[in-house]
MARTIMAR-179662 format. One record per residue (C-alpha): residue number from 1; residue in three letters; x, y, z. Coordinates in steps of 0.25 Angstrom, whole numbers, always signed. Layout:
<sites>
SITE; seq; type; c1; c2; c3
SITE; NUM; ALA; X; Y; Z
...
</sites>
This chain:
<sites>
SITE; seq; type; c1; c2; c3
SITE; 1; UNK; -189; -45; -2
SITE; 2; UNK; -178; -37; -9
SITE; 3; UNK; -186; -24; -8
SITE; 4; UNK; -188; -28; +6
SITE; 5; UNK; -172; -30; +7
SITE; 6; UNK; -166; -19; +2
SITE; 7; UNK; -175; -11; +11
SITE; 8; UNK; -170; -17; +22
SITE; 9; UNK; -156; -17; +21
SITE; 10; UNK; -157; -3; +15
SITE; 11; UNK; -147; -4; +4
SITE; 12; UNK; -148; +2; -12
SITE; 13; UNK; -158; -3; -21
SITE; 14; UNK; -145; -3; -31
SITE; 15; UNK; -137; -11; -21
SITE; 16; UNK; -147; -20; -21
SITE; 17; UNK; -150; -23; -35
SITE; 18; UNK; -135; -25; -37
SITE; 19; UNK; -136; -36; -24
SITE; 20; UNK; -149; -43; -30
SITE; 21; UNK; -141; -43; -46
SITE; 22; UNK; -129; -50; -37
SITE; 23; UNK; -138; -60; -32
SITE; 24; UNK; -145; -64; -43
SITE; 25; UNK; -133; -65; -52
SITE; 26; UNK; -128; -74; -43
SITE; 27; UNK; -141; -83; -42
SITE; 28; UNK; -139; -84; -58
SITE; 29; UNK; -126; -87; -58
SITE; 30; UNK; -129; -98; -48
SITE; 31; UNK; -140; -103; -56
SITE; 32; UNK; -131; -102; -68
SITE; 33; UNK; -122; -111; -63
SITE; 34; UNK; -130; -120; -58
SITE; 35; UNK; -126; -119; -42
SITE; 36; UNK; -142; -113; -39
SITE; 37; UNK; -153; -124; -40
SITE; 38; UNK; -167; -119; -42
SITE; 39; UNK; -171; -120; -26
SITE; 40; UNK; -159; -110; -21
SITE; 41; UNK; -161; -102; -31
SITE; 42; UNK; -176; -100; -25
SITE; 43; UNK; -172; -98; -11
SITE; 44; UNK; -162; -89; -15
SITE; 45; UNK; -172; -81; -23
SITE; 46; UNK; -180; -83; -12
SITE; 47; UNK; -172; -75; -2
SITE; 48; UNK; -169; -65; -13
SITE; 49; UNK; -166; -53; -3
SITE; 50; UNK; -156; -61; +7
SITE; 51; UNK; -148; -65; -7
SITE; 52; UNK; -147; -50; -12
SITE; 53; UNK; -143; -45; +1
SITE; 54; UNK; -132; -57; +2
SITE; 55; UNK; -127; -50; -13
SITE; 56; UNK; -130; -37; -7
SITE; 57; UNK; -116; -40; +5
SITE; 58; UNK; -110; -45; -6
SITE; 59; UNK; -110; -33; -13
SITE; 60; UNK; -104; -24; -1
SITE; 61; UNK; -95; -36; +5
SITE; 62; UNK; -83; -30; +9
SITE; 63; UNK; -72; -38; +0
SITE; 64; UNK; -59; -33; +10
SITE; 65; UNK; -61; -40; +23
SITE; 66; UNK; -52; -44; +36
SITE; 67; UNK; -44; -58; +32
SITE; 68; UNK; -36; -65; +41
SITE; 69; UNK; -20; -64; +37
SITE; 70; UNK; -16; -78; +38
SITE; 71; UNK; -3; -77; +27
SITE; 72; UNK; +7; -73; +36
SITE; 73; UNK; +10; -60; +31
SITE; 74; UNK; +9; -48; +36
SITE; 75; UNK; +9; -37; +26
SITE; 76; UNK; +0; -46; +16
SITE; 77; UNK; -5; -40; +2
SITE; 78; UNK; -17; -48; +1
SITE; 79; UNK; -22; -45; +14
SITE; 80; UNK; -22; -30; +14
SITE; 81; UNK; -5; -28; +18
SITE; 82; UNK; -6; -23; +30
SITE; 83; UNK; -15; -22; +41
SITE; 84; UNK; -18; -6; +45
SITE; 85; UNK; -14; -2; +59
SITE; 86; UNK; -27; +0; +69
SITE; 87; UNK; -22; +13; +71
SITE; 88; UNK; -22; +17; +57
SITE; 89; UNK; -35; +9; +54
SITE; 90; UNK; -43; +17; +64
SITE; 91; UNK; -38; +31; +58
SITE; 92; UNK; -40; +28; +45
SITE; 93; UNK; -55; +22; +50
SITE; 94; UNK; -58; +34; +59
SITE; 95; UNK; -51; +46; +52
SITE; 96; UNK; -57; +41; +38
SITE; 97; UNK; -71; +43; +44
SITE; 98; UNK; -70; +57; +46
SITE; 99; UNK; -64; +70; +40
SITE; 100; UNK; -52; +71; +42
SITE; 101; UNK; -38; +81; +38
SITE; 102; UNK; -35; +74; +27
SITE; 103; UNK; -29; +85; +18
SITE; 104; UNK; -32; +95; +27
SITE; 105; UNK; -22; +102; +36
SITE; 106; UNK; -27; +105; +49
SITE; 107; UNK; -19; +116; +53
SITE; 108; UNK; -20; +126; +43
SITE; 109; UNK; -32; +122; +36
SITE; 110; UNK; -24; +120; +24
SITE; 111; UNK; -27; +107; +14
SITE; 112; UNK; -17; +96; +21
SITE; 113; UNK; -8; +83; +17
SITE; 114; UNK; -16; +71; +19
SITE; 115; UNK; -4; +62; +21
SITE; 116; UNK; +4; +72; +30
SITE; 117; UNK; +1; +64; +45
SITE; 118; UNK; +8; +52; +36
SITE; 119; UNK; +18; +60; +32
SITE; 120; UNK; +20; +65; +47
SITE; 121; UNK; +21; +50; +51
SITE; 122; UNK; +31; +46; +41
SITE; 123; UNK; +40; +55; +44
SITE; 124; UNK; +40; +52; +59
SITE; 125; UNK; +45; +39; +53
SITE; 126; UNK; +53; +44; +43
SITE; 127; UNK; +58; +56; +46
SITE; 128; UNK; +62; +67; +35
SITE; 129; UNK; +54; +60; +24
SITE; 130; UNK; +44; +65; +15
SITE; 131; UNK; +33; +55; +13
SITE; 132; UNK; +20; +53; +4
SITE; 133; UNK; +11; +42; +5
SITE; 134; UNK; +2; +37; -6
SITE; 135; UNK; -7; +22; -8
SITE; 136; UNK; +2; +14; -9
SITE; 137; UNK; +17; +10; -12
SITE; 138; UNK; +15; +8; -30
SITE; 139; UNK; +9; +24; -28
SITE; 140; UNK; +21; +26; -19
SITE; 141; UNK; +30; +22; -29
SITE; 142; UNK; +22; +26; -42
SITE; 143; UNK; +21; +41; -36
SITE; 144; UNK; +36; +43; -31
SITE; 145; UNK; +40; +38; -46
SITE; 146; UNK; +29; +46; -54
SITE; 147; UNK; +36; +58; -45
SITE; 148; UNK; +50; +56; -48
SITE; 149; UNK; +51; +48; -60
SITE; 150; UNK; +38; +51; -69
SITE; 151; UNK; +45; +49; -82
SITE; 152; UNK; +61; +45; -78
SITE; 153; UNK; +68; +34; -76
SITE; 154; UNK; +64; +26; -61
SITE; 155; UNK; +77; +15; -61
SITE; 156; UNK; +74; +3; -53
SITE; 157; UNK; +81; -11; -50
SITE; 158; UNK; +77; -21; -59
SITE; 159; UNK; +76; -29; -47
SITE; 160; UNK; +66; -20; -39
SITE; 161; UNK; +56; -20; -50
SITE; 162; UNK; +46; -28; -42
SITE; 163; UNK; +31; -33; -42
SITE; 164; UNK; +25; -28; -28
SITE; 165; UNK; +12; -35; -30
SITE; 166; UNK; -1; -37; -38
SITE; 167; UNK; +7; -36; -51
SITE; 168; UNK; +11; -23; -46
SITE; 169; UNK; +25; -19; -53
SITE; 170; UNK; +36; -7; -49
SITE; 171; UNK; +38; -6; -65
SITE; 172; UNK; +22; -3; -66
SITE; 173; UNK; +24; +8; -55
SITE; 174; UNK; +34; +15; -62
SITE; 175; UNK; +29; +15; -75
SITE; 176; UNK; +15; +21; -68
SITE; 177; UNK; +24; +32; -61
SITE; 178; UNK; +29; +35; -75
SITE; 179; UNK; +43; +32; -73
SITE; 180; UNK; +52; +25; -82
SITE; 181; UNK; +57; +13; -77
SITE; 182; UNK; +74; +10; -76
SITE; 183; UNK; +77; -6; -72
SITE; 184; UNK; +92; -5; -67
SITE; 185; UNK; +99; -20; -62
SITE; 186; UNK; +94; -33; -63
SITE; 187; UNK; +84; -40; -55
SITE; 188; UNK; +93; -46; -44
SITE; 189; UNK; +104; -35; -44
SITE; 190; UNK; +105; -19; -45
SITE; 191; UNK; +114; -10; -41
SITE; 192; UNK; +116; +4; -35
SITE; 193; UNK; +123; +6; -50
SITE; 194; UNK; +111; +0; -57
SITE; 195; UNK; +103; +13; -53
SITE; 196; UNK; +116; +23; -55
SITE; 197; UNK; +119; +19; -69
SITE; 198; UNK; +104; +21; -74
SITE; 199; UNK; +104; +34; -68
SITE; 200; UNK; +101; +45; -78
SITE; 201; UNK; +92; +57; -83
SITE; 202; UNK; +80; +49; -84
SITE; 203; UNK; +79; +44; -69
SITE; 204; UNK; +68; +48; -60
SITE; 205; UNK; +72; +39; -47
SITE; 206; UNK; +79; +27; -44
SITE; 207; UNK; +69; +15; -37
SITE; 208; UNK; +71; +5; -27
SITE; 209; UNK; +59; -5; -24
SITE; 210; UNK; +61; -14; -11
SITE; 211; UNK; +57; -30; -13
SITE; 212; UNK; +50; -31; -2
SITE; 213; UNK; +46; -46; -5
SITE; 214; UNK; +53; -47; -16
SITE; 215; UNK; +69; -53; -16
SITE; 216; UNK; +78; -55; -27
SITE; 217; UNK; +88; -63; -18
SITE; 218; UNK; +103; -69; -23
SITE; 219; UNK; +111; -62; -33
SITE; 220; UNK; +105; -50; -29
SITE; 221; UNK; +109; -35; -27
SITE; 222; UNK; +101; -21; -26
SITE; 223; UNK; +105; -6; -25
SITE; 224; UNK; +104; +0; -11
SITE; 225; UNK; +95; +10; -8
SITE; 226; UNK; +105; +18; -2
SITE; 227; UNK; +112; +17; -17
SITE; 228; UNK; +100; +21; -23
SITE; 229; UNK; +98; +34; -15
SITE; 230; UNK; +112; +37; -16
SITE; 231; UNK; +112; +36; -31
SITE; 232; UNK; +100; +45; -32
SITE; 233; UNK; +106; +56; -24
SITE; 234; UNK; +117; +56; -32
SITE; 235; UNK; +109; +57; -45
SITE; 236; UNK; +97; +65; -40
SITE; 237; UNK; +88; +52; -42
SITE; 238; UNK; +77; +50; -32
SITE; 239; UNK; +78; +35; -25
SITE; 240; UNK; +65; +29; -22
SITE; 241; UNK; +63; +15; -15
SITE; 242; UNK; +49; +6; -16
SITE; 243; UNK; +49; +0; -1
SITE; 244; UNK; +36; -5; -3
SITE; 245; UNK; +33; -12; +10
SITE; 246; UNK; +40; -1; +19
SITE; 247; UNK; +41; -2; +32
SITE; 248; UNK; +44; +8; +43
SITE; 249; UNK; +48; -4; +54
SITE; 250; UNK; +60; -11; +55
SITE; 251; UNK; +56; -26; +49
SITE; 252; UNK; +68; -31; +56
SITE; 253; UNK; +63; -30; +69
SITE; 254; UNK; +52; -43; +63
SITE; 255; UNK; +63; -49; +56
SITE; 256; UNK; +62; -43; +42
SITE; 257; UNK; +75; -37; +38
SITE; 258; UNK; +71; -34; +21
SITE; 259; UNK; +62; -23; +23
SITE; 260; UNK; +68; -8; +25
SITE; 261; UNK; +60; +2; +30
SITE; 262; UNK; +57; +15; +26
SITE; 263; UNK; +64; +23; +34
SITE; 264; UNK; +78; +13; +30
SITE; 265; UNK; +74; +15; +15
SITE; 266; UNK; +74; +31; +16
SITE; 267; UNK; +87; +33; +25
SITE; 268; UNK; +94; +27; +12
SITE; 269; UNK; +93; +38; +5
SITE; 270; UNK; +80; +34; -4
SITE; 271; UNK; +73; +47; -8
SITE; 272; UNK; +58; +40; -9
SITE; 273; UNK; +52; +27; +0
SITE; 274; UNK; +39; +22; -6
SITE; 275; UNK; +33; +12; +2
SITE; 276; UNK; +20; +5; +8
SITE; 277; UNK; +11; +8; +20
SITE; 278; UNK; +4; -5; +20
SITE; 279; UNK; +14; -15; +21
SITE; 280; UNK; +24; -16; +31
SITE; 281; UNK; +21; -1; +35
SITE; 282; UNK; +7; -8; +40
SITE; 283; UNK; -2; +4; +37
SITE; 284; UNK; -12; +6; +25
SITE; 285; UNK; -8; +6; +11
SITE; 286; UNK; +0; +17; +7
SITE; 287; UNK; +13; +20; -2
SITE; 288; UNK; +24; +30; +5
SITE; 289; UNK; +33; +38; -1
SITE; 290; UNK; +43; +44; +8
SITE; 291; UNK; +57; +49; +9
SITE; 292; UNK; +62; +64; +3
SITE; 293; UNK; +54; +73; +5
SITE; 294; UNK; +57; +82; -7
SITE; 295; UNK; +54; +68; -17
SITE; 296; UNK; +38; +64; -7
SITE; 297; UNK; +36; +79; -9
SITE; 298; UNK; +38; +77; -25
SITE; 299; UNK; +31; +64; -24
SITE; 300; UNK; +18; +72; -15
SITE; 301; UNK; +17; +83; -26
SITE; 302; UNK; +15; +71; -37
SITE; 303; UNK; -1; +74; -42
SITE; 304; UNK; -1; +58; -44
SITE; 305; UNK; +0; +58; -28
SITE; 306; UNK; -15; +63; -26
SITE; 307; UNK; -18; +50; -34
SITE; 308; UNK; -9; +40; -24
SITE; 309; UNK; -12; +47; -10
SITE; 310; UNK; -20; +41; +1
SITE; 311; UNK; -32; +42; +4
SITE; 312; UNK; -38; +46; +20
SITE; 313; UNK; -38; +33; +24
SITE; 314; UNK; -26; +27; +22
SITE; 315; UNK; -20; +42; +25
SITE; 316; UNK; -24; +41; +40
SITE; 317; UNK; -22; +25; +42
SITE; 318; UNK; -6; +28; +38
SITE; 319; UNK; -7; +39; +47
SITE; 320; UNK; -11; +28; +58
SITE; 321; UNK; -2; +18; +53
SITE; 322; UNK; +12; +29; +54
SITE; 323; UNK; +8; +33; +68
SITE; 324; UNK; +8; +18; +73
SITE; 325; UNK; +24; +20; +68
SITE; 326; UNK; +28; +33; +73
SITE; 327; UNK; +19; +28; +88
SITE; 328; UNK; +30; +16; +86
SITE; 329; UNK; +20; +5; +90
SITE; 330; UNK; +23; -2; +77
SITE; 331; UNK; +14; -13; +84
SITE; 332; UNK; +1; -5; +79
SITE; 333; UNK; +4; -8; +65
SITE; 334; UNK; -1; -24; +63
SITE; 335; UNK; +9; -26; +52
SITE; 336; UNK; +21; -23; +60
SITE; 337; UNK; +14; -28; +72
SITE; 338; UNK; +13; -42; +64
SITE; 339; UNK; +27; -41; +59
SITE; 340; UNK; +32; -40; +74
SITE; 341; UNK; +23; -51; +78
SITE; 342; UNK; +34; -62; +86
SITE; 343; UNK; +34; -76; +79
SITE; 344; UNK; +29; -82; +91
SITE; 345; UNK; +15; -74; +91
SITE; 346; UNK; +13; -77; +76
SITE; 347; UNK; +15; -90; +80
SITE; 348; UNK; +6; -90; +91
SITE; 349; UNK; -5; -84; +83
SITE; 350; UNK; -1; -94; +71
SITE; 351; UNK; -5; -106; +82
SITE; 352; UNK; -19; -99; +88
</sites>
């Protein structure tokens, strides 16, 4: 009957001796345990082949499936952050069935830049930057510090040295980039002159790290950006800010005034941007590093970017994902398309 089975179905004789170990192994644990009687064990012995093939799906169940977002929030981490664009779905479906010009340059014949229809689209949306994009935001940030401060000093705000998630510390990431770690200021307040006074030989960059969901609220007080870039002009120090989220629409059109976007951040003068592309950008993951371009093109010759790049498919889905922007029809991307949603729709859809 198994014989007959695996015929049938036409699968591996392995695959099938690891289904038919699956199901026995949990026939004797149910025996063990006292939960199988004598006569359910008989009929399930009995209908061996429709037991092995039930341990068989098990075996290539998908585990990521479509769930329903119930929580009220949009960009959720549990649930896979942000949906992808159609758009940028069906490139990254169609496009990654096929060859394609990855690295190779069209034009000439000439080995090509895999990210460079990114880079095109970033700077119609930023224009003058340099831009490299890796997997996510922690390489961003790991890769710009491994660049310009492998071995130096990084100085910080003692207030900005947040967790961002599954126990996922800034310290940690600096300590990986192999730069040296310089607490300036107090948890609730830091100053421009925090920064200045530490300052010296040893200093690879000064760092910023925006909240995001995080607030230190009261007594409170932090160094401007502006400060910041200003300072490290003056004393030849890169400026780099951690945005995490990042986005490049204007949240106060929905009513949420605490998140800058990208383009706001670099006119402060900040040399690097790092930031997210599945967040409130609403594309596949991603980490960006963008602003100038003398620092992305120090950052690009890094060997430790080969390790940190992305792969086809989530090159051509941010490709989709930046078009929707520079096409304007921000409506295309269901994260923005959810965050413009009027009360009285939710509400409506709330009630159905």
């Amino acid at each position: 009957e198994v014989v007959a089975w695996i015929e049938e179905v036409g699968c591996a004789r392995q695959f099938a001796t690891r289904a038919a170990g699956i199901f026995l192994e949990e026939m004797r644990a149910a025996l063990l345990s006292g939960e199988l009687d004598g006569e359910t064990m008989k009929t399930r012995l009995d209908n061996l082949a429709a037991g092995i093939a039930t341990a068989a799906g098990k075996l290539t169940e998908p585990h990521l499936r479509h769930v329903i977002n119930a929580t009220g929030i949009v960009v959720h981490t549990n649930l896979g952050r942000s949906p992808w664009p159609a758009a940028a779905a069906a490139r990254a479906a169609g496009l990654g069935q096929r060859y394609l010009n990855l690295e190779f340059n069209l034009e000439d014949g000439g080995r090509g830049q895999r990210d460079k229809a990114v880079e095109s689209l970033v700077n119609q949306l930023l224009p003058g930057t340099g831009v490299v994009v890796v997997n996510n935001n922690a390489a961003a940030v790991l890769l710009v510090l491994n660049t310009l401060a492998e071995g130096k000093e990084v100085v910080v705000s003692r207030g900005q040295l947040v967790e961002i998630g599954g126990s996922f510390r800034v310290p940690e990431v600096m300590a990986k980039s192999q730069s040296i770690l310089h607490e300036v200021g107090t948890t609730n307040r830091t100053r421009s002159r925090d920064f200045e006074e530490a300052i010296g030989p040893q200093t690879g960059a000064l760092l910023s790290v925006h909240p995001s969901n995080y607030r230190v609220v009261g007594f409170t007080e932090e160094a401007e950006l502006e400060e910041l870039a200003a300072l490290g002009r003056d004393h030849g120090v890169p400026v780099i800010e951690d945005l995490g989220s990042g986005c490049l629409f204007d949240l106060r059109d929905v009513g949420i005034h605490d998140e800058p976007t990208v383009a706001q951040r670099l006119a402060t003068g900040v040399d690097l941007v790092t930031f997210s592309g599945d967040k409130l950008l609403g594309g596949p993951q991603a980490g960006f590093i963008v602003g100038k371009p003398d620092y992305v093109a120090r950052v690009r010759s890094n060997p430790l970017y080969r390790a940190l790049r992305l792969d086809k498919a989530t090159t051509l889905a941010l490709e989709g994902t930046l078009a929707i922007y520079v096409n304007g029809d921000l409506d295309g991307i269901p994260t923005i398309r959810m965050l413009r949603m009027p009360i009285a729709d939710l509400e409506s859809r709330a009630k159905a």
